[in-house]
PDB file of N, CA, C and O in Angstrom, chain B, residues numbered from 101:
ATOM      1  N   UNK B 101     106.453  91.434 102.975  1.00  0.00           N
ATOM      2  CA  UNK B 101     106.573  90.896 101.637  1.00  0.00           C
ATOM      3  C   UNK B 101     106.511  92.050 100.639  1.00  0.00           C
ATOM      4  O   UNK B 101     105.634  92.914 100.672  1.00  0.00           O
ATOM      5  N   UNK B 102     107.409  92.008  99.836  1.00  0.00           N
ATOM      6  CA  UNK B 102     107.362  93.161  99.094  1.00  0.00           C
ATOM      7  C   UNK B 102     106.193  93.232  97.781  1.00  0.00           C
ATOM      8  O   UNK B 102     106.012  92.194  97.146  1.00  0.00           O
ATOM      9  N   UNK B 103     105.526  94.307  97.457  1.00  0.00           N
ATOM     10  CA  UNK B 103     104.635  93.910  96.706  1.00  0.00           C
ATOM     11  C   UNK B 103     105.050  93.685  94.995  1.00  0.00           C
ATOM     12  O   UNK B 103     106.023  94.239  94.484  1.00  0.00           O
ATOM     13  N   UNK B 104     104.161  92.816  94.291  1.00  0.00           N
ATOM     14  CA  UNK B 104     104.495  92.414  93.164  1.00  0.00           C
ATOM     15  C   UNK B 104     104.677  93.968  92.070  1.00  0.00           C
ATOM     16  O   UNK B 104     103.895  94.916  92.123  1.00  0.00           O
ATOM     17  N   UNK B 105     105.520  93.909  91.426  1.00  0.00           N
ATOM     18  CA  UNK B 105     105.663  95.110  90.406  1.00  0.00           C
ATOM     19  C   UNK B 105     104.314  95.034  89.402  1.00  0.00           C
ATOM     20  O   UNK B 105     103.642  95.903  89.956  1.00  0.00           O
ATOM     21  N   UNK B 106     103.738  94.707  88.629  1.00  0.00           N
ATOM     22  CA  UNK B 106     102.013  94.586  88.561  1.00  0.00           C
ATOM     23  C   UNK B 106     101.505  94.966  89.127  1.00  0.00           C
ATOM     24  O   UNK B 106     100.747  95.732  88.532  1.00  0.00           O
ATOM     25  N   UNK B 107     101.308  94.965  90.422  1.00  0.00           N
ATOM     26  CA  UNK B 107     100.174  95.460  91.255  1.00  0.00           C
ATOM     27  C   UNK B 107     100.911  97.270  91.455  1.00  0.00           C
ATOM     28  O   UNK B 107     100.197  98.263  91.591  1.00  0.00           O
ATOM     29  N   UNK B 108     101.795  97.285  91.436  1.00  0.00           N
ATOM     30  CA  UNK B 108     102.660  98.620  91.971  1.00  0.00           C
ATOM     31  C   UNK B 108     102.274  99.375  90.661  1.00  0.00           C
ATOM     32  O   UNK B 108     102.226 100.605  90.643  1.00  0.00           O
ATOM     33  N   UNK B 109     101.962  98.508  89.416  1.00  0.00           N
ATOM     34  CA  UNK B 109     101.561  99.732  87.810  1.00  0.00           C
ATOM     35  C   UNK B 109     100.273  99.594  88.422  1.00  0.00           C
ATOM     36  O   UNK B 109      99.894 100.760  88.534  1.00  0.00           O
ATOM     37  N   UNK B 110      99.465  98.917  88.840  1.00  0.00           N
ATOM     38  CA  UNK B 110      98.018  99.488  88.971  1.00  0.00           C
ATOM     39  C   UNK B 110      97.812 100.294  89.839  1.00  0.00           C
ATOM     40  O   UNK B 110      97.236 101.268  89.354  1.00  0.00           O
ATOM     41  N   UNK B 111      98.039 100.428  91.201  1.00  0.00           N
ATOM     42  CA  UNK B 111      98.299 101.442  92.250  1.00  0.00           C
ATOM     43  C   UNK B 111      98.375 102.832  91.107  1.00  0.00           C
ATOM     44  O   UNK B 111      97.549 103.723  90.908  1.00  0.00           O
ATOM     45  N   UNK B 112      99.670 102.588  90.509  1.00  0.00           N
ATOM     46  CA  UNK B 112      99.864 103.835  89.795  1.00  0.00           C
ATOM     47  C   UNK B 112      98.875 104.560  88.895  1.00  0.00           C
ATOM     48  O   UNK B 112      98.402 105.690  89.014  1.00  0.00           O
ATOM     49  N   UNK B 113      98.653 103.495  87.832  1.00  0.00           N
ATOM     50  CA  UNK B 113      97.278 103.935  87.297  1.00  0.00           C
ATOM     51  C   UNK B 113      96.498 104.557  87.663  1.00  0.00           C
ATOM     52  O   UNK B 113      96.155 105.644  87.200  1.00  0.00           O
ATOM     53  N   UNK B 114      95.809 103.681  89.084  1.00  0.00           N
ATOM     54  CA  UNK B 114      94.504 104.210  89.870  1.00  0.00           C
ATOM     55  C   UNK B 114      94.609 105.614  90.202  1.00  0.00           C
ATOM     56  O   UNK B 114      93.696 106.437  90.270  1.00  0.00           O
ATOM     57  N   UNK B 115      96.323 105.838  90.477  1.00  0.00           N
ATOM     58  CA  UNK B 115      96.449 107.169  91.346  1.00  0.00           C
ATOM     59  C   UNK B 115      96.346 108.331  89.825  1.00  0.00           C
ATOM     60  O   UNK B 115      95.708 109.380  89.910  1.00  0.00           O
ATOM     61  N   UNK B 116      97.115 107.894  88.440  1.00  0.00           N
ATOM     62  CA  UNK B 116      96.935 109.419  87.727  1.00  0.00           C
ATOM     63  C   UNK B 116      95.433 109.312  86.863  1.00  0.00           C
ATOM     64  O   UNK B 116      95.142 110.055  85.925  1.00  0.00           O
ATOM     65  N   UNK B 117      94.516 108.159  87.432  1.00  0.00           N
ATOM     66  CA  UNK B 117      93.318 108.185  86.614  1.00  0.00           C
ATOM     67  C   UNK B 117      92.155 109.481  87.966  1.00  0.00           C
ATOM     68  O   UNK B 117      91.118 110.134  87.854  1.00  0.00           O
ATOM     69  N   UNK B 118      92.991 109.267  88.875  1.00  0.00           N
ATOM     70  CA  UNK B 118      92.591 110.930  89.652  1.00  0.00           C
ATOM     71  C   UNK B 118      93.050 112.198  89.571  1.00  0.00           C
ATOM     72  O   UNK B 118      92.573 113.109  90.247  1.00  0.00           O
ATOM     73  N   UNK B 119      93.722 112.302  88.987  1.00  0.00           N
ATOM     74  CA  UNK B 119      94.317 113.594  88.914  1.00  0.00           C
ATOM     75  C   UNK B 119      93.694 114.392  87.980  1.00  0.00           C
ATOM     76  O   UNK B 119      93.546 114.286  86.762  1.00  0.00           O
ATOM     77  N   UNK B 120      93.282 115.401  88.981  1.00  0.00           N
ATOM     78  CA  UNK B 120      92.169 116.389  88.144  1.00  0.00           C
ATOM     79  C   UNK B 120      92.273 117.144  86.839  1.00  0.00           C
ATOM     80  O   UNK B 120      91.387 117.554  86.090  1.00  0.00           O
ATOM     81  N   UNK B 121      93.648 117.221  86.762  1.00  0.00           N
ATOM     82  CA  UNK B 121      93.703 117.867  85.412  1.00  0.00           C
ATOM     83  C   UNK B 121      94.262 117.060  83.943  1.00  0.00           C
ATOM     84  O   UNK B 121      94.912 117.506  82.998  1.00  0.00           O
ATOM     85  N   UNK B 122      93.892 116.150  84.120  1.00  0.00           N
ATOM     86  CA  UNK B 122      94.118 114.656  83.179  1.00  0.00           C
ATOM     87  C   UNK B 122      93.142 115.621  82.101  1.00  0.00           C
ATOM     88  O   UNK B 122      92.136 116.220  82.481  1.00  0.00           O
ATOM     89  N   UNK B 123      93.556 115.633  80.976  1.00  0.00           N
ATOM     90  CA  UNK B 123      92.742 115.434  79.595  1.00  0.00           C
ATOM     91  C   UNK B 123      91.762 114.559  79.484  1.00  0.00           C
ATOM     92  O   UNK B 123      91.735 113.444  80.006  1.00  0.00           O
ATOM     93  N   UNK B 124      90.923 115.061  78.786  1.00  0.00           N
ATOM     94  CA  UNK B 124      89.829 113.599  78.018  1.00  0.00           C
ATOM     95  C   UNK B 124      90.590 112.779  77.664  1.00  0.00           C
ATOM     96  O   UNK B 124      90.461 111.672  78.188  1.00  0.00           O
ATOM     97  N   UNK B 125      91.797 112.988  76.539  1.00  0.00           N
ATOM     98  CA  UNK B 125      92.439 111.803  75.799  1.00  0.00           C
ATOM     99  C   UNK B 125      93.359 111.182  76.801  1.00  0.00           C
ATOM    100  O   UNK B 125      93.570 109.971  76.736  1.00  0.00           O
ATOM    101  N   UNK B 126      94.043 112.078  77.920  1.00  0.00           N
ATOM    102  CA  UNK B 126      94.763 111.128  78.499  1.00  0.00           C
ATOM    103  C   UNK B 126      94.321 110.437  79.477  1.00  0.00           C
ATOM    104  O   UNK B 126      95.133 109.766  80.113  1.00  0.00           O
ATOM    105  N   UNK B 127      93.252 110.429  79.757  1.00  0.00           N
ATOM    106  CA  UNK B 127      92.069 109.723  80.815  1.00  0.00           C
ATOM    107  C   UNK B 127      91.687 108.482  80.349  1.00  0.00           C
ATOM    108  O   UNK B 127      91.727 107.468  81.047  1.00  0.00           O
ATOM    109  N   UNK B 128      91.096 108.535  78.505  1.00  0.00           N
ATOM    110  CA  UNK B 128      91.106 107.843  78.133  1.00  0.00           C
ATOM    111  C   UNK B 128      92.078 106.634  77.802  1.00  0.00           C
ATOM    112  O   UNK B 128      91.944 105.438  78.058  1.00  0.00           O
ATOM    113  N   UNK B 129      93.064 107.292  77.177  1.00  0.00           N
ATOM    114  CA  UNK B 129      94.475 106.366  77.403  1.00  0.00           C
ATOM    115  C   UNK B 129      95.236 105.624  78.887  1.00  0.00           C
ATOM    116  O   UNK B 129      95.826 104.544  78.887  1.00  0.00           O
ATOM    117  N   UNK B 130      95.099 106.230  79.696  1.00  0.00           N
ATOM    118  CA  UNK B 130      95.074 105.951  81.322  1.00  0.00           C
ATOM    119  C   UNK B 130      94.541 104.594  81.775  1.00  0.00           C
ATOM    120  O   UNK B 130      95.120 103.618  82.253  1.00  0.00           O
ATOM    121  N   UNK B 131      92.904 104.896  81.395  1.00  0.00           N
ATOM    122  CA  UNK B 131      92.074 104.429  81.633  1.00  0.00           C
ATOM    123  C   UNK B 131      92.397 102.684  80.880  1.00  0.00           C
ATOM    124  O   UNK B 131      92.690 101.689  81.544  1.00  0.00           O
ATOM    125  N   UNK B 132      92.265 102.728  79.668  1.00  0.00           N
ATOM    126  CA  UNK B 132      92.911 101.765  78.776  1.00  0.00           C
ATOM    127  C   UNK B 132      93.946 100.802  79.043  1.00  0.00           C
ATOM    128  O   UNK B 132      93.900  99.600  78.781  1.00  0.00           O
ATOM    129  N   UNK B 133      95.493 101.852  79.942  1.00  0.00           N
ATOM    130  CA  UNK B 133      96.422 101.105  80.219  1.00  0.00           C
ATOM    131  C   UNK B 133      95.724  99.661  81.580  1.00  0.00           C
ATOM    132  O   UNK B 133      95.671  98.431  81.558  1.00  0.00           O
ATOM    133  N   UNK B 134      95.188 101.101  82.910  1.00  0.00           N
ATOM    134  CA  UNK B 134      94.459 100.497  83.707  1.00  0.00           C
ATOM    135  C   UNK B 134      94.094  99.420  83.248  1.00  0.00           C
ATOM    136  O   UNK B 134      94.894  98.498  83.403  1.00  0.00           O
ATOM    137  N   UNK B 135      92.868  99.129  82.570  1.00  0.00           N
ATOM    138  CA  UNK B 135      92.071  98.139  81.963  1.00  0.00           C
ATOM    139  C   UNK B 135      92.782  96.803  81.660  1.00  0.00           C
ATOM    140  O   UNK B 135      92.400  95.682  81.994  1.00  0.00           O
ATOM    141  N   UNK B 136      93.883  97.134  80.968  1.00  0.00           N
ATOM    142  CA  UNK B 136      94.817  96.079  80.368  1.00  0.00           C
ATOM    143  C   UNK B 136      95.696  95.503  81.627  1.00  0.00           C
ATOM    144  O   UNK B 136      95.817  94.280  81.564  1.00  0.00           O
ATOM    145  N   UNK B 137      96.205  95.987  82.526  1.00  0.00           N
ATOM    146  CA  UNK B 137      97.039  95.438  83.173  1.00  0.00           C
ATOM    147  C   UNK B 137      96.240  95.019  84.768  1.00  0.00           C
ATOM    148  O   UNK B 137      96.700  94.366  85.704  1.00  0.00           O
ATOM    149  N   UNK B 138      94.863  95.699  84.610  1.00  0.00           N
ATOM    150  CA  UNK B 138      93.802  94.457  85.787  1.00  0.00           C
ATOM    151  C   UNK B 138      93.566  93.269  84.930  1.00  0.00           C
ATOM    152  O   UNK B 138      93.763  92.210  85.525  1.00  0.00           O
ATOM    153  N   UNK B 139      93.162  93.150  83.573  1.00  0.00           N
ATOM    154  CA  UNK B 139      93.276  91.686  82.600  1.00  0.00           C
ATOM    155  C   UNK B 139      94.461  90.742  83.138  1.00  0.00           C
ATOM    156  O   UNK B 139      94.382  89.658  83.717  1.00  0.00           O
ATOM    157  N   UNK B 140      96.011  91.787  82.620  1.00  0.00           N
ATOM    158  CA  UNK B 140      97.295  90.993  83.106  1.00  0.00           C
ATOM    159  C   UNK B 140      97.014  90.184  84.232  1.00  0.00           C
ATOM    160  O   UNK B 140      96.758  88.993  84.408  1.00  0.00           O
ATOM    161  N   UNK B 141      97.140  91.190  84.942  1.00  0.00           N
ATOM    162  CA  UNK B 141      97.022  90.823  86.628  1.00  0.00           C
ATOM    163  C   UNK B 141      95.890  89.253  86.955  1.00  0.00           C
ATOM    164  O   UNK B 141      96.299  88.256  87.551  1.00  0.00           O
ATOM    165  N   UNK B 142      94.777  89.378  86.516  1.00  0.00           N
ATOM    166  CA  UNK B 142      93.815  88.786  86.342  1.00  0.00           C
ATOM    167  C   UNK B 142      93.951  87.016  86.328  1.00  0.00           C
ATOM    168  O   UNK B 142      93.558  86.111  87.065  1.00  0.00           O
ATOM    169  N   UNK B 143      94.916  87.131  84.762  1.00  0.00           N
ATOM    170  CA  UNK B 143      95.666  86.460  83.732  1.00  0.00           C
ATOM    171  C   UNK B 143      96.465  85.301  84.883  1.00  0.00           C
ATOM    172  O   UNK B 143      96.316  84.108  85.147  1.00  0.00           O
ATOM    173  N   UNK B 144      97.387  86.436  85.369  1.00  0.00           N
ATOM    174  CA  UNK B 144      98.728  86.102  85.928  1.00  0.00           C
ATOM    175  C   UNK B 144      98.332  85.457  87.473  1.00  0.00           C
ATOM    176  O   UNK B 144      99.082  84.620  87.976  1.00  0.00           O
ATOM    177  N   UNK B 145      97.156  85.893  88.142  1.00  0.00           N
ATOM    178  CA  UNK B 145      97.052  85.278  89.643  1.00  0.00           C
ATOM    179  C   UNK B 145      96.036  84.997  89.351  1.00  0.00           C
ATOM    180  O   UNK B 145      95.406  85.035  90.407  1.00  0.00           O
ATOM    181  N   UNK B 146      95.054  84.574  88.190  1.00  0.00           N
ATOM    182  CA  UNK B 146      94.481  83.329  88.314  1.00  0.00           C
ATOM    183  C   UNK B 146      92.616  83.759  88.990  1.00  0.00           C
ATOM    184  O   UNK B 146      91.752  82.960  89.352  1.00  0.00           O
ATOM    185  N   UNK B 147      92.582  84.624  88.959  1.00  0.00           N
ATOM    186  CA  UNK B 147      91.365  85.551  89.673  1.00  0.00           C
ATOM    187  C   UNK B 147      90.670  86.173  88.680  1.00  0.00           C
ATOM    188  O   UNK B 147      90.931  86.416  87.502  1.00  0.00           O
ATOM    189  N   UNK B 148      89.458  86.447  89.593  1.00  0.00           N
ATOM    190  CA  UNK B 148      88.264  87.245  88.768  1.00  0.00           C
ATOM    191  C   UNK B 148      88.327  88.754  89.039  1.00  0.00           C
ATOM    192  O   UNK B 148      88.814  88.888  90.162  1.00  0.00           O
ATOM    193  N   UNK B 149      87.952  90.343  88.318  1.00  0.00           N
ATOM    194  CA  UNK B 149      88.257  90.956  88.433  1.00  0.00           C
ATOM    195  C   UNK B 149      87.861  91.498  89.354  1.00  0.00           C
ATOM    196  O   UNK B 149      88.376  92.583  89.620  1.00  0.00           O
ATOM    197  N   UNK B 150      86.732  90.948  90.266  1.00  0.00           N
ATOM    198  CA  UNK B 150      86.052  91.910  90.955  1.00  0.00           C
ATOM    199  C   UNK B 150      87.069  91.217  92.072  1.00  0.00           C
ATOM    200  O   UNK B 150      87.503  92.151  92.747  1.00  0.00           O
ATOM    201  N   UNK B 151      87.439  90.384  92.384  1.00  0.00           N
ATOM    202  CA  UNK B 151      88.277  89.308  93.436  1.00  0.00           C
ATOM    203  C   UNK B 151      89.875  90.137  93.663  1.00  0.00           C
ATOM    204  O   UNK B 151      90.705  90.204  94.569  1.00  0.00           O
ATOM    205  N   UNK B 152      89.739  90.645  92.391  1.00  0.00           N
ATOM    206  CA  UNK B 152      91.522  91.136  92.045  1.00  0.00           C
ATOM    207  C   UNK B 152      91.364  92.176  93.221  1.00  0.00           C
ATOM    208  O   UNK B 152      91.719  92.242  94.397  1.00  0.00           O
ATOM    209  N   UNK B 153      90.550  93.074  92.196  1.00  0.00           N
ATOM    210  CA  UNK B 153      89.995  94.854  92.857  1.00  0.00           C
ATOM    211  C   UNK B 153      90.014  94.803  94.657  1.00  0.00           C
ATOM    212  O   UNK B 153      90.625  95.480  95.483  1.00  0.00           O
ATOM    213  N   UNK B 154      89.163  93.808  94.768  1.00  0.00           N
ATOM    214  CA  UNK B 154      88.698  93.630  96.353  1.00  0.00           C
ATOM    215  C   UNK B 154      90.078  93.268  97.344  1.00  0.00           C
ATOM    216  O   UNK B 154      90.060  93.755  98.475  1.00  0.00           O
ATOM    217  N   UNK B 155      91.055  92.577  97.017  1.00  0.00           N
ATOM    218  CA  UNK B 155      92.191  92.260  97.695  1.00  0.00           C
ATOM    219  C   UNK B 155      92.944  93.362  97.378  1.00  0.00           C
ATOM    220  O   UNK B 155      93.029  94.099  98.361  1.00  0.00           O
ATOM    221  N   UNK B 156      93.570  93.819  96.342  1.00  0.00           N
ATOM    222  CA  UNK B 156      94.428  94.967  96.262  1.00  0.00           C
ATOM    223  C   UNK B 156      93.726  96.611  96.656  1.00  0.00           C
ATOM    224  O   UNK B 156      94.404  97.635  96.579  1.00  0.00           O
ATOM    225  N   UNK B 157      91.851  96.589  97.193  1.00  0.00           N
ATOM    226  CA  UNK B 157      91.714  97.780  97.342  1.00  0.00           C
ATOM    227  C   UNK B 157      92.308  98.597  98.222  1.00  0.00           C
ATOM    228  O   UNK B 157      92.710  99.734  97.972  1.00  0.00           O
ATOM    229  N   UNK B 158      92.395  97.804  99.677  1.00  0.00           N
ATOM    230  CA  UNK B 158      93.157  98.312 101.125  1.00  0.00           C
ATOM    231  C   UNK B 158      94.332  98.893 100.543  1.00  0.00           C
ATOM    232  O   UNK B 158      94.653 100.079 100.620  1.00  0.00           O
ATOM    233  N   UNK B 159      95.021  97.872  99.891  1.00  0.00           N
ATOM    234  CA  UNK B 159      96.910  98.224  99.360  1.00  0.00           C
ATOM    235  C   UNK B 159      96.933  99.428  98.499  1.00  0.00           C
ATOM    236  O   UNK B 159      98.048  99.732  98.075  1.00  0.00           O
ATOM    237  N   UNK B 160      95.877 100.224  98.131  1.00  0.00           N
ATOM    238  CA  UNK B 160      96.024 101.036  97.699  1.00  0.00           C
ATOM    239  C   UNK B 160      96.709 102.519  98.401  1.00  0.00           C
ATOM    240  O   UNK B 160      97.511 103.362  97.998  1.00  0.00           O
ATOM    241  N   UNK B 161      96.035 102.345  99.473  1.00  0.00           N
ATOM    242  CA  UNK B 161      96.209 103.440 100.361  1.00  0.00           C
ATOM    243  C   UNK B 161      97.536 103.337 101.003  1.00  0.00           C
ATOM    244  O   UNK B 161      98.296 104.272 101.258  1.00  0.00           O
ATOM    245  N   UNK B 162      97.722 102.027 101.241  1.00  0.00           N
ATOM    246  CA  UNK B 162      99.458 101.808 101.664  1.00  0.00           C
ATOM    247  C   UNK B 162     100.371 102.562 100.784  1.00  0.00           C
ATOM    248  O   UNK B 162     101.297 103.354 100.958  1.00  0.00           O
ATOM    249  N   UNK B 163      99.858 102.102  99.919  1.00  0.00           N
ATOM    250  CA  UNK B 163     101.000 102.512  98.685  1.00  0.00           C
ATOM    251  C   UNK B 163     100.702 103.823  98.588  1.00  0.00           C
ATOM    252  O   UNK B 163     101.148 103.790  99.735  1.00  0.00           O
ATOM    253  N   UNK B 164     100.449 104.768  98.417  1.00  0.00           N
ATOM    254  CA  UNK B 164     100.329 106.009  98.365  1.00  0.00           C
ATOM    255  C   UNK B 164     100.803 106.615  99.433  1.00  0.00           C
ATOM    256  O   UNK B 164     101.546 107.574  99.224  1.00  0.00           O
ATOM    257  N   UNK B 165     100.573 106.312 100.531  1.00  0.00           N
ATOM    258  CA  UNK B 165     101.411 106.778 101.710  1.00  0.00           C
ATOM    259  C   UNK B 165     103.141 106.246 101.655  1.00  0.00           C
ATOM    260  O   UNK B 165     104.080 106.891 102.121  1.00  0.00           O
ATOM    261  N   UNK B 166     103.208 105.259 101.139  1.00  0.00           N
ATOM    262  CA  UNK B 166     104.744 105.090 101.044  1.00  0.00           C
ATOM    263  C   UNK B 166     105.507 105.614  99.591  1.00  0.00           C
ATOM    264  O   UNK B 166     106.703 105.649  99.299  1.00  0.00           O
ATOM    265  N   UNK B 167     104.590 105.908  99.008  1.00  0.00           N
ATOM    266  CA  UNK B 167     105.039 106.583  97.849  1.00  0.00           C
ATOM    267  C   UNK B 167     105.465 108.238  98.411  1.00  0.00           C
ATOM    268  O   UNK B 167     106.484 108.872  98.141  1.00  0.00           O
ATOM    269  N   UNK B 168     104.382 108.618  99.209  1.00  0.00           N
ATOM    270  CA  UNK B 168     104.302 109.979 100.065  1.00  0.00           C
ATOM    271  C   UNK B 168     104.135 111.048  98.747  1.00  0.00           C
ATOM    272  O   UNK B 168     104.852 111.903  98.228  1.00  0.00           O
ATOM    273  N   UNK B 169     102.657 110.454  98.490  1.00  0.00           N
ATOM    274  CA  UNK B 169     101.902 111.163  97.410  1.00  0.00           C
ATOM    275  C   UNK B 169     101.015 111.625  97.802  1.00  0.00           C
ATOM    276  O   UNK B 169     100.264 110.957  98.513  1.00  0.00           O
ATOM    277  N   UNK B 170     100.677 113.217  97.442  1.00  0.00           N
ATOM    278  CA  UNK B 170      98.489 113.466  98.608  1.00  0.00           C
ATOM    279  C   UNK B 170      98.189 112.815  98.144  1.00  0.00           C
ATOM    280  O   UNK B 170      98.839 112.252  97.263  1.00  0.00           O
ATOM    281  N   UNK B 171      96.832 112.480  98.538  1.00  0.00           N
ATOM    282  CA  UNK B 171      95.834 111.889  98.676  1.00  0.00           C
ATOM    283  C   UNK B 171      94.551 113.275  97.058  1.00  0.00           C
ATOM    284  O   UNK B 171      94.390 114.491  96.958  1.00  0.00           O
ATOM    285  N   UNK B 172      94.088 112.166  96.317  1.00  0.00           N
ATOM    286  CA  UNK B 172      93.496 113.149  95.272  1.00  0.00           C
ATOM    287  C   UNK B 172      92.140 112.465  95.053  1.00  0.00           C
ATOM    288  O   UNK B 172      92.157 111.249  94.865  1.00  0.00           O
ATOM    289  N   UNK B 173      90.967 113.116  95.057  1.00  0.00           N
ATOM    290  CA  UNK B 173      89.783 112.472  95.249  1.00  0.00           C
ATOM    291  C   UNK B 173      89.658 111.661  93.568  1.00  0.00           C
ATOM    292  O   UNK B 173      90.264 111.952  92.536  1.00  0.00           O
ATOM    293  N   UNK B 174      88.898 110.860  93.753  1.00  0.00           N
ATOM    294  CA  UNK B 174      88.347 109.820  93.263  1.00  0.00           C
ATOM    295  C   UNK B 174      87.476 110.143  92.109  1.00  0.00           C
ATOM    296  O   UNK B 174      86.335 110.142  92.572  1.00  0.00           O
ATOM    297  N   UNK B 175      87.435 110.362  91.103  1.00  0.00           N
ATOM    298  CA  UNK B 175      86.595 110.785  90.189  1.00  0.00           C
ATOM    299  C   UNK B 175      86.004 109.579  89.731  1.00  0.00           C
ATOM    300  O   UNK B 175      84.852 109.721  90.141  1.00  0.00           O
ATOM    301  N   UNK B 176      86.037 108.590  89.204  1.00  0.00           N
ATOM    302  CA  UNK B 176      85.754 106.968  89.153  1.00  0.00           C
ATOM    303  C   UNK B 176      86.027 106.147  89.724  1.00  0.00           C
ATOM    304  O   UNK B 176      87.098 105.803  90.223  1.00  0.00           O
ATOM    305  N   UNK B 177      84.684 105.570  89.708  1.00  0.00           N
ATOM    306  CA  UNK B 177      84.994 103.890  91.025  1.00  0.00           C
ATOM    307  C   UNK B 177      85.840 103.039  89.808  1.00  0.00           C
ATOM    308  O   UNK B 177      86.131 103.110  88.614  1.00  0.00           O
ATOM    309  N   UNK B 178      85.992 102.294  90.861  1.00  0.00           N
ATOM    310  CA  UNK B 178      86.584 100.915  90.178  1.00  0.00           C
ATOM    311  C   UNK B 178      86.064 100.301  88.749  1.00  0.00           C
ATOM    312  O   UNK B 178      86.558  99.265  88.306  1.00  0.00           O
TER     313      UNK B 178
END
């Protein structure tokens, strides 16, 4: 099943809210978009955020490997 385009901007998010050389402001702004489109998401399938996070966490890692992006450590949890 192919995954929903929503979930494919948060994947994305998650991945440049790691990237080590992000600015304060663009971390912040990042961070913001993030924020807004786990609401969307939220909104749109009817779920709670921690419910959202927990089903799409595994798919994260999928997606990054099929993107065939490294792997960049984690500076913030969820």
């Amino acid at each position: 099943m192919p995954r929903p385009h929503l979930i494919e901007k948060i994947h994305d998010l998650k991945y440049r809210l790691r990237e080590p050389r992000l600015s304060a402001s663009e971390f912040v702004k990042t961070q913001q978009e993030y924020d807004a489109a786990i609401s969307e998401a939220c909104r749109k399938y009817h779920c709670a955020k921690a419910e959202l996070l927990a089903v799409i966490r595994s798919d994260f890692g999928k997606w990054v490997n099929q993107q065939g992006l490294p792997w960049l450590h984690e500076t913030e949890s969820d």
